[in-house]
C-alpha positions as a LaTeX table, in Angstrom:
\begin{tabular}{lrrr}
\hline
Residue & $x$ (\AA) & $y$ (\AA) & $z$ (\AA) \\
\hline
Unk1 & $-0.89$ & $-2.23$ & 9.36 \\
Unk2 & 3.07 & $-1.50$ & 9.04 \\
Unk3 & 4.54 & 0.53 & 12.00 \\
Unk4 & 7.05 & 2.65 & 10.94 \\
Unk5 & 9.48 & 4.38 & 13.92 \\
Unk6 & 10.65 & 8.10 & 13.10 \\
Unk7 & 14.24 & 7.00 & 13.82 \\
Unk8 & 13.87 & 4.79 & 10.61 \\
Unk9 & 13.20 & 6.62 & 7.24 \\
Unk10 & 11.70 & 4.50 & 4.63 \\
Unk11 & 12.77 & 4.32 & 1.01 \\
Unk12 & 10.84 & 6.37 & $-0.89$ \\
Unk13 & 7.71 & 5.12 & $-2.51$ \\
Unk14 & 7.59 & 2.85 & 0.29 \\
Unk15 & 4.51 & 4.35 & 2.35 \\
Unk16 & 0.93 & 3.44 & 1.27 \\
Unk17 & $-2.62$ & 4.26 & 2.45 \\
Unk18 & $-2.21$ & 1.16 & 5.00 \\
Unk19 & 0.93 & 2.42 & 6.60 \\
Unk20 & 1.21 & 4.11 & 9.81 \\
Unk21 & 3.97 & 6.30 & 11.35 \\
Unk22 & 4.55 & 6.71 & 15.15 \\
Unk23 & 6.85 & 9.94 & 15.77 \\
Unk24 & 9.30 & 10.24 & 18.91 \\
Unk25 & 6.96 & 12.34 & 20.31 \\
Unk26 & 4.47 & 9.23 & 20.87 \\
Unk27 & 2.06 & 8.25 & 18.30 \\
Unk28 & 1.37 & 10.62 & 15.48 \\
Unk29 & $-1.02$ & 8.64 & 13.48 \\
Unk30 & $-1.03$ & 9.92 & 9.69 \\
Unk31 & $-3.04$ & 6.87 & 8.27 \\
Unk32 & $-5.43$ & 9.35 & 7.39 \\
Unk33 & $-3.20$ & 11.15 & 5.54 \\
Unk34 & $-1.92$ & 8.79 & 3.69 \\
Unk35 & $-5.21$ & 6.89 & 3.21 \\
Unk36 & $-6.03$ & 10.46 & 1.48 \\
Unk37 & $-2.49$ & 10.43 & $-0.72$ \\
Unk38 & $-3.21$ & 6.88 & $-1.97$ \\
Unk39 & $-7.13$ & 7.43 & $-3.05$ \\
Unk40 & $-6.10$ & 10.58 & $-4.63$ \\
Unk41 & $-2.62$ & 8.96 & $-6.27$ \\
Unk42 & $-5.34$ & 5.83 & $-7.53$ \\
Unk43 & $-7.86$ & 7.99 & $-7.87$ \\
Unk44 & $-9.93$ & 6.33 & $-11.68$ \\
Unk45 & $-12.72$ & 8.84 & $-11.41$ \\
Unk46 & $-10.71$ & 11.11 & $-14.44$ \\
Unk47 & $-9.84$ & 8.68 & $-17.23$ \\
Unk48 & $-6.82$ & 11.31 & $-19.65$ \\
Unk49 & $-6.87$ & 9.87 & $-23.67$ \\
Unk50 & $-4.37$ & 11.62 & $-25.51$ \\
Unk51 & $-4.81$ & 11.66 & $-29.69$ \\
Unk52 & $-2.27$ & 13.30 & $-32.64$ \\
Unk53 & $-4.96$ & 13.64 & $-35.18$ \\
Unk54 & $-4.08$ & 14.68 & $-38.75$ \\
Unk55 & $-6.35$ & 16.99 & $-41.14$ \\
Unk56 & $-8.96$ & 14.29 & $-42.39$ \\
Unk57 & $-8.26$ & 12.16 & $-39.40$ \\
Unk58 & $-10.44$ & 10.31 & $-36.99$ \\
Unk59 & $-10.40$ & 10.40 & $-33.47$ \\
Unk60 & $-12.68$ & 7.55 & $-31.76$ \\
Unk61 & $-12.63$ & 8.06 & $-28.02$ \\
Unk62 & $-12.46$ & 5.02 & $-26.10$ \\
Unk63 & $-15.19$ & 3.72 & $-23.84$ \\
Unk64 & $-14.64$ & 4.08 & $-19.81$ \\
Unk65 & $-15.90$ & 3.84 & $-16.70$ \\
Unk66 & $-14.55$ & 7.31 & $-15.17$ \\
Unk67 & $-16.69$ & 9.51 & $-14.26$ \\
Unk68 & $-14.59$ & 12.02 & $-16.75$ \\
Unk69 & $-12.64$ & 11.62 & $-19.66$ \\
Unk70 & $-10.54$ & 14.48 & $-21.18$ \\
Unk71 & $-9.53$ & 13.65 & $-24.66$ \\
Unk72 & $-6.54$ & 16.08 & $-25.65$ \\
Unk73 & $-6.19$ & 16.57 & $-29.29$ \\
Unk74 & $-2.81$ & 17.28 & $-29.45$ \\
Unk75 & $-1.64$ & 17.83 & $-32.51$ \\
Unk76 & 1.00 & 20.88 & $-34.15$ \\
Unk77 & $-0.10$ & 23.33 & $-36.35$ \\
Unk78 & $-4.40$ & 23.52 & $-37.84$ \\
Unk79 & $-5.59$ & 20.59 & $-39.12$ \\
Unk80 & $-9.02$ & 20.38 & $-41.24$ \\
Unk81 & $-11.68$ & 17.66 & $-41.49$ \\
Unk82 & $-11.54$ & 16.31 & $-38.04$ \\
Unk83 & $-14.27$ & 14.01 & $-37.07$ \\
Unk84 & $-14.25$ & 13.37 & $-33.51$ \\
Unk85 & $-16.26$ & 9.74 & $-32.47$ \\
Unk86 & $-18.23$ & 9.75 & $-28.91$ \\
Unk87 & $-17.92$ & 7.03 & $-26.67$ \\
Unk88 & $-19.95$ & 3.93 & $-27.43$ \\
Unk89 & $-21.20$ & 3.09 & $-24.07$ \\
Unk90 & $-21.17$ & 5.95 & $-21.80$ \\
Unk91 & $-22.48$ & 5.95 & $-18.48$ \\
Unk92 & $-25.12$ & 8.21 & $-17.06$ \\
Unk93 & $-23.65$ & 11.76 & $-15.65$ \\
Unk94 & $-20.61$ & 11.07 & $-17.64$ \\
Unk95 & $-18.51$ & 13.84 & $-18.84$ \\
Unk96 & $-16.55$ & 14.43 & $-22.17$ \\
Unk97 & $-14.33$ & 17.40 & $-22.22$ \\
Unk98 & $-12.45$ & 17.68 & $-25.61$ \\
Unk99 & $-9.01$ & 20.00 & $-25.42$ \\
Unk100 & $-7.54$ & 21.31 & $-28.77$ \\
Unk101 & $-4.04$ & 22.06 & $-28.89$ \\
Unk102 & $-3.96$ & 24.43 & $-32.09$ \\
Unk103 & $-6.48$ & 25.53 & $-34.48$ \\
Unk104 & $-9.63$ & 22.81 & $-36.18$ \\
Unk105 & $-11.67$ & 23.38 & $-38.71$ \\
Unk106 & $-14.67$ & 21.31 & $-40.52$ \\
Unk107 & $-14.93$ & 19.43 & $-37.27$ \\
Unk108 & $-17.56$ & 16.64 & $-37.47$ \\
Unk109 & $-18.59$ & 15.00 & $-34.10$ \\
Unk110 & $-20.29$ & 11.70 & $-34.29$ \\
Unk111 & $-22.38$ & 9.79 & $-31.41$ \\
Unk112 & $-23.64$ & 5.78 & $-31.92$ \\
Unk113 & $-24.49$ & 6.52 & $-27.83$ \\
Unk114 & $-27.34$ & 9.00 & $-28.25$ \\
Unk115 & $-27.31$ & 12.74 & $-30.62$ \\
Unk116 & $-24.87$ & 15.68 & $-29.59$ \\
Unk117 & $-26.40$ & 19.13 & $-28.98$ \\
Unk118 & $-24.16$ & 21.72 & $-29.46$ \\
Unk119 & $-22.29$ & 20.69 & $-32.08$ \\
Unk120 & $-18.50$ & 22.13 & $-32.71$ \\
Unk121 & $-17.90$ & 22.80 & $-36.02$ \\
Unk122 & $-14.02$ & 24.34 & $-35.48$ \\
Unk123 & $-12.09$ & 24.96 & $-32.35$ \\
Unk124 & $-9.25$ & 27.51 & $-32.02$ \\
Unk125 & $-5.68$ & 26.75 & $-30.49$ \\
Unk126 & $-6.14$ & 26.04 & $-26.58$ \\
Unk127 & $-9.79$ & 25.22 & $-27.11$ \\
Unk128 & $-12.27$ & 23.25 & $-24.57$ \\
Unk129 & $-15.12$ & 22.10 & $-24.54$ \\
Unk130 & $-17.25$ & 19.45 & $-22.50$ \\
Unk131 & $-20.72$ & 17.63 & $-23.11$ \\
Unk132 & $-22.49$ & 15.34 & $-19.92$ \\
Unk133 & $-24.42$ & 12.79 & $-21.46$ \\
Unk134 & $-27.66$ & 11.82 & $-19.87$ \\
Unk135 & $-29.10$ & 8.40 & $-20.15$ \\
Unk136 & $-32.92$ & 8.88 & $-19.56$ \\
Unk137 & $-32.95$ & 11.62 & $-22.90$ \\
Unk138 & $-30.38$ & 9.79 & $-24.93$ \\
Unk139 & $-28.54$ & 12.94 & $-25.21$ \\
Unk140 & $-25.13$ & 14.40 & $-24.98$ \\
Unk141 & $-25.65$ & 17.67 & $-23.70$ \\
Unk142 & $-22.82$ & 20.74 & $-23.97$ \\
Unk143 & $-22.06$ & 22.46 & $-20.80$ \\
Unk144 & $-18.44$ & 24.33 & $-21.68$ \\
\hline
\end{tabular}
């Protein structure tokens, strides 16, 4: 563990979860603190993929072992004919959430992993939506 004195300021990005400050006041441990900054700063539970799909386009979300992945469809303006592949391998308890920039329509979503319930046919601008799949049914189920 790195002792750092107050009269010495580090360079920034310098502290990590492992580091421990002692203020002029006596000892003022923060490793929890920073412990806290570092799991959240590292934190893998949300995995972000980002996609600029085109009308017609595909948009195969990549496998992962977050707990969460948000796929943002960001694209300018509606697009039509969107098909939107699952993850291959999910994990059990995972969660999909899907955010639409603008306007879809004749949106096909496709699953190798297990069927989708709920399907989305079109989404408006700023849409979301978000499915949990569940391993012992097979299933992607929709929970928005």
């Amino acid at each position: 563990m790195t002792d750092l004195k107050a009269s010495t300021a580090p360079a920034a990005g310098t502290l990590s979860g492992t580091d421990r400050m002692i203020g002029a006041q006596g000892s003022n441990d923060v490793h929890f603190l920073l412990s806290a900054i570092a799991a959240f700063a590292n934190d893998q539970s949300v995995d972000r993929q980002t996609f600029a799909p085109a009308s017609s386009g595909t948009v195969n979300i990549a496998n992962s072992n977050a707990k969460t992945i948000i796929a943002y469809l960001n694209f300018s303006g509606s697009i039509s004919g969107l098909t939107v592949n699952f993850p291959t391998l999910p994990t059990d308890g995972q969660k999909l959430a899907i955010r639409w920039r603008d306007a879809a329509s004749a949106i096909t979503l496709a699953s190798l992993s297990g069927a989708i319930l709920g399907g989305y046919s079109s989404a408006g601008a700023n849409a979301h939506t978000a499915w949990e799949y569940h391993e012992a049914t097979n299933l992607w189920w929709r929970g928005d």
